[in-house]
C-alpha positions as CSV (number, residue, x, y, z in Angstrom):
1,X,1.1,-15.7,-21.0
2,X,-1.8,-17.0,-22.7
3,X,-5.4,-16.6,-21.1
4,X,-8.0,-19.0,-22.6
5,X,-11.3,-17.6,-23.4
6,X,-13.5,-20.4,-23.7
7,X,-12.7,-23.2,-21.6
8,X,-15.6,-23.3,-18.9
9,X,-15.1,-22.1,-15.3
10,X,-14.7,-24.7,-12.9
11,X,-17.2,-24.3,-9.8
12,X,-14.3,-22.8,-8.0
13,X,-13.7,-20.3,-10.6
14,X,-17.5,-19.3,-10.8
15,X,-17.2,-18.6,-6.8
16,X,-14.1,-16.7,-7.3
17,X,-15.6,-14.7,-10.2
18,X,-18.8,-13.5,-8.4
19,X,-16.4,-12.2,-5.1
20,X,-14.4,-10.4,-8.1
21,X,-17.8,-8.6,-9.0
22,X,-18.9,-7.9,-6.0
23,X,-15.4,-5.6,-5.7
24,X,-14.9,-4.6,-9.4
25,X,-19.3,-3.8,-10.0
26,X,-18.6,-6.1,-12.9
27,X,-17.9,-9.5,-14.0
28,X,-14.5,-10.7,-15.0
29,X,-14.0,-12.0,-18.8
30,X,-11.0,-13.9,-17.8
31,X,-10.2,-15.3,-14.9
32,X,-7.2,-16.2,-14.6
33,X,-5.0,-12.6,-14.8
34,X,-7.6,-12.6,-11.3
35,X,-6.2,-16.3,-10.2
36,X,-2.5,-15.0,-10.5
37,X,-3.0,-11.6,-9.0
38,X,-4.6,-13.1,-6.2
39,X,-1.5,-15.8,-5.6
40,X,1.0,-14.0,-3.1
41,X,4.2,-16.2,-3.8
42,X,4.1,-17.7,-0.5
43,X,1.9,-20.5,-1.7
44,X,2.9,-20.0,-5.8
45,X,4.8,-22.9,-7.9
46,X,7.9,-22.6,-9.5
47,X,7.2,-22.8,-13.6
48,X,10.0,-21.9,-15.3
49,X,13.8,-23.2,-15.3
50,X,14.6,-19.5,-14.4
51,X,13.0,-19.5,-11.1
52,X,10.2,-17.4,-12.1
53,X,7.0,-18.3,-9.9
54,X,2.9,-17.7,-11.0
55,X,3.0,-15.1,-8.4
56,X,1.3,-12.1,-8.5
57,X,4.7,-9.9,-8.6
58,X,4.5,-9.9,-12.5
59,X,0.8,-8.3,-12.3
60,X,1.9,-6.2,-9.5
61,X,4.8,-4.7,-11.9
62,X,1.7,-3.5,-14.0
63,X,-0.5,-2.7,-11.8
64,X,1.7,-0.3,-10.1
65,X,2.2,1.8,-13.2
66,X,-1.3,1.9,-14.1
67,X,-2.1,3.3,-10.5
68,X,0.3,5.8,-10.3
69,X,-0.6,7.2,-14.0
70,X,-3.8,7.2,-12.8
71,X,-4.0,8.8,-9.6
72,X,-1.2,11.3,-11.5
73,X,-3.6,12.0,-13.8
74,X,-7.1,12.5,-11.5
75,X,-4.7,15.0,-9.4
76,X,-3.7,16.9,-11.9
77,X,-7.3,17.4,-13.4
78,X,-8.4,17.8,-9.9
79,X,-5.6,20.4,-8.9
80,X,-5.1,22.8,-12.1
81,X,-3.4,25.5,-9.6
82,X,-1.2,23.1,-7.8
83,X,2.5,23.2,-8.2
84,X,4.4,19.9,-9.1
85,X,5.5,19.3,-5.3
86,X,1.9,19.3,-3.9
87,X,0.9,16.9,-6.7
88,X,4.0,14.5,-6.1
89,X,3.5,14.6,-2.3
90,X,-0.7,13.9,-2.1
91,X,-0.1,11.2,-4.7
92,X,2.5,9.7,-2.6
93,X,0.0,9.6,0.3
94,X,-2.4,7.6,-1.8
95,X,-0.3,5.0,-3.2
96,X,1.7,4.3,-0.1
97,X,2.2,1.1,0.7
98,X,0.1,1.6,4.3
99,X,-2.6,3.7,2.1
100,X,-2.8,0.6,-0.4
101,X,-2.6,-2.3,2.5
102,X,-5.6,-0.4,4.3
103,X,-7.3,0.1,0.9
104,X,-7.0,-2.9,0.1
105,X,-9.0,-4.3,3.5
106,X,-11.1,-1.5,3.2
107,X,-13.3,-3.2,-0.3
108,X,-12.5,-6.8,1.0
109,X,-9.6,-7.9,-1.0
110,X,-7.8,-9.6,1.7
111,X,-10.5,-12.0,1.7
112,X,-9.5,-13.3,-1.5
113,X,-6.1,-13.6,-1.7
114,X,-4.5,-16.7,-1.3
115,X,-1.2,-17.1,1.0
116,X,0.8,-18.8,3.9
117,X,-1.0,-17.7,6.6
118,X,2.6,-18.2,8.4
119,X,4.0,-15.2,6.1
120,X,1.9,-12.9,8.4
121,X,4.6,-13.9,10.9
122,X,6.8,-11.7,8.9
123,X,6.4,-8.1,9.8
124,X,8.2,-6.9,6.2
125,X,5.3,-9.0,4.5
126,X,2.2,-7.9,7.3
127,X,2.8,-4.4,6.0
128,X,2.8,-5.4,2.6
129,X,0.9,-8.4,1.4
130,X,-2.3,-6.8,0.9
131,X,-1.6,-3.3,-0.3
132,X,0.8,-5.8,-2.9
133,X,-2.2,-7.7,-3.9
134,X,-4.3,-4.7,-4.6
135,X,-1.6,-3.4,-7.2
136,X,-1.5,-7.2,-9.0
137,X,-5.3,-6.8,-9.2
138,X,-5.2,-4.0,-10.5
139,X,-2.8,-5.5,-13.2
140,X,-5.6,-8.3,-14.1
141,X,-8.4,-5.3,-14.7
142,X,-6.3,-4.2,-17.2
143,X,-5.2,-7.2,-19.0
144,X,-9.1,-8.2,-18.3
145,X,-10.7,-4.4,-19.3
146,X,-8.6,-2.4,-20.8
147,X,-6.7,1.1,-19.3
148,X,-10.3,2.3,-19.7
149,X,-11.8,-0.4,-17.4
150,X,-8.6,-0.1,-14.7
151,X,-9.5,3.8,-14.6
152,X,-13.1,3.6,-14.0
153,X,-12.2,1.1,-11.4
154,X,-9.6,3.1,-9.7
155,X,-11.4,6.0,-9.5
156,X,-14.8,5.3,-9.2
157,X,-14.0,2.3,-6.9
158,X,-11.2,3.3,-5.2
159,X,-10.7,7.9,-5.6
160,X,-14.2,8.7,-5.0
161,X,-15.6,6.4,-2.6
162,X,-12.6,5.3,-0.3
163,X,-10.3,7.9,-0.1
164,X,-10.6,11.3,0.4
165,X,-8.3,13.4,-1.2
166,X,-9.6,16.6,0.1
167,X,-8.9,16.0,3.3
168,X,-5.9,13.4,2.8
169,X,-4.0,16.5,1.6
170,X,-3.8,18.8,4.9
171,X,-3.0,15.5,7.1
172,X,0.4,16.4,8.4
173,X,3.3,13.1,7.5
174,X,6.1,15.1,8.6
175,X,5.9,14.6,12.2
176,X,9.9,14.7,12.1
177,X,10.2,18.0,10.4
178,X,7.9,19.6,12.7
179,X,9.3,17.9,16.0
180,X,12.5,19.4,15.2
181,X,11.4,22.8,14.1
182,X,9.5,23.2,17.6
183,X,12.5,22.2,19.4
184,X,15.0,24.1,17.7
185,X,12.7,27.0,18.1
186,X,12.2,26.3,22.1
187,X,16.1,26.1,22.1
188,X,15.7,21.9,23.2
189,X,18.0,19.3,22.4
190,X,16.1,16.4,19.7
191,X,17.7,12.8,19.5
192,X,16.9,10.4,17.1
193,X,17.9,7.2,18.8
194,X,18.1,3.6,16.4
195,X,17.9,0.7,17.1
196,X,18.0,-2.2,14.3
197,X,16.4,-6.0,15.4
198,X,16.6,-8.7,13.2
199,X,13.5,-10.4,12.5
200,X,14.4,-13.4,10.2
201,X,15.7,-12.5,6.5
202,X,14.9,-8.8,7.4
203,X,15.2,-6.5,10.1
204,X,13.1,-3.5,12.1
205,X,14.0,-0.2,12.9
206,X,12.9,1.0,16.6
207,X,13.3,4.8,17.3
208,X,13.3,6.5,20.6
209,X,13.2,10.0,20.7
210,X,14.6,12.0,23.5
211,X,13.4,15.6,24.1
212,X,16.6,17.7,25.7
213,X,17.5,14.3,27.3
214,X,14.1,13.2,28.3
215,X,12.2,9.9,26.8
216,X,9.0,11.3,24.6
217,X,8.1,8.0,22.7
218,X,9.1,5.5,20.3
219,X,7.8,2.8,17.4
220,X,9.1,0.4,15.6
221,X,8.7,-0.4,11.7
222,X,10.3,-2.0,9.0
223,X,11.2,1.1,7.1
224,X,13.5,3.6,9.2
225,X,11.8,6.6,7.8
226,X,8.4,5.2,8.9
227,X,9.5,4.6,12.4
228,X,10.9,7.7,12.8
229,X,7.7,9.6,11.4
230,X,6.0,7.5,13.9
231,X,8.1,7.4,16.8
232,X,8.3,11.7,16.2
233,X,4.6,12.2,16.1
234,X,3.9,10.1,19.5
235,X,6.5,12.2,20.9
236,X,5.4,15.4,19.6
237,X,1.8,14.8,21.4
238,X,3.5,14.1,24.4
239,X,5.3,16.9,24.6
240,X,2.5,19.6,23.3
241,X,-0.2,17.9,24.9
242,X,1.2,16.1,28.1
243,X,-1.1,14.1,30.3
């Protein structure tokens, strides 16, 4: 798709450009990879006879890979002692789609993006919107600056000031794992109880765990996994530290 350099911003544009550089530190040369990767395809137009929208899932596409090589490539430079398993999992952490939906709130990117505000109805898209956005906008910095310009973004912007990895890598994720270790080592009974609701198109997971027969906690999410993690860390804090 072709990007115009010269035709003059429209006042809209200009506003749009200057919330751009108040995130990015500088000012976009083209704005309209930043237009696209800011249209969630709740409110985008159909513009080709194959169905294909100006979304930002296109951008997100690229700017997924750029983030992941990048981050890949910070932690390894960071970590030169750290076995591939360590690397896989901290990087995992950081482009999560939670980690990404909070990041993305964190620099003020959800005041930009343009969407139904009835798709926030949708729990699948709640979780996701956002964190999706920030990978699309990262997709127009590079068409816009160059892998050079996404990387100074990403971890100047995003690495050093809004996340830290230091202490990002000793949080504990694997509240399952360590639930059912404590009770198979206590000699107790763990259950995993689902549950699937419907919710439109899609459908949420709710968890219940039972501890040798007895209620500890539960939580609800669109990924299984996630509710489980979630459900078994409520659970386990009932159960080691009980009210």
């Amino acid at each position: 798709m072709f990007w115009s350099l010269f035709k003059p911003l429209t006042a809209e544009q200009r506003e749009l450009s200057h919330k751009i550089k108040n995130i990015t530190g500088f000012t976009p040369s083209r704005i309209k990879p930043y237009e696209q990767a800011l249209r969630h395809h709740s409110v985008s137009k159909t513009i080709h006879n194959s169905g294909s929208k100006d979304s930002n899932e296109r951008l997100e596409f690229l700017g997924d890979a750029m983030l992941n090589a990048i981050v890949a490539e910070y932690l390894f430079l960071k970590y030169p002692f750290k076995d591939e398993g360590f690397l896989t999992q901290l990087r995992s952490k950081i482009v999560s789609r939670e980690s990404l939906n909070e990041l993305a709130i964190k620099i003020n990117l959800n005041q930009i993006v343009e969407y139904d505000r009835k798709a926030l109805q949708n729990i699948t898209l709640r979780n996701s919107i956002f964190g999706n956005a920030l990978e699309a906008f990262l997709g127009a910095i590079f068409l816009d600056a160059g892998f050079k310009g996404c990387k100074k973004f990403i971890v100047d912007n995003l690495l050093r000031f809004h996340i830290d990895v230091d202490k990002l890598q000793v949080t504990e994720t694997n509240y399952k794992g360590r639930l059912i270790e404590f009770a198979q080592k206590n000699n107790k009974i763990i259950d995993f109880e689902v549950e699937e609701i419907p919710d439109g198109r899609n459908k949420i997971y709710k968890v219940c765990v039972k501890y040798n027969g007895e209620f500890k906690g539960e939580a609800q999410h669109i990924s299984k996994k996630k509710a489980e993690q979630m459900a078994a860390e409520k659970s386990f804090e009932a159960i080691v530290n009980p009210s």
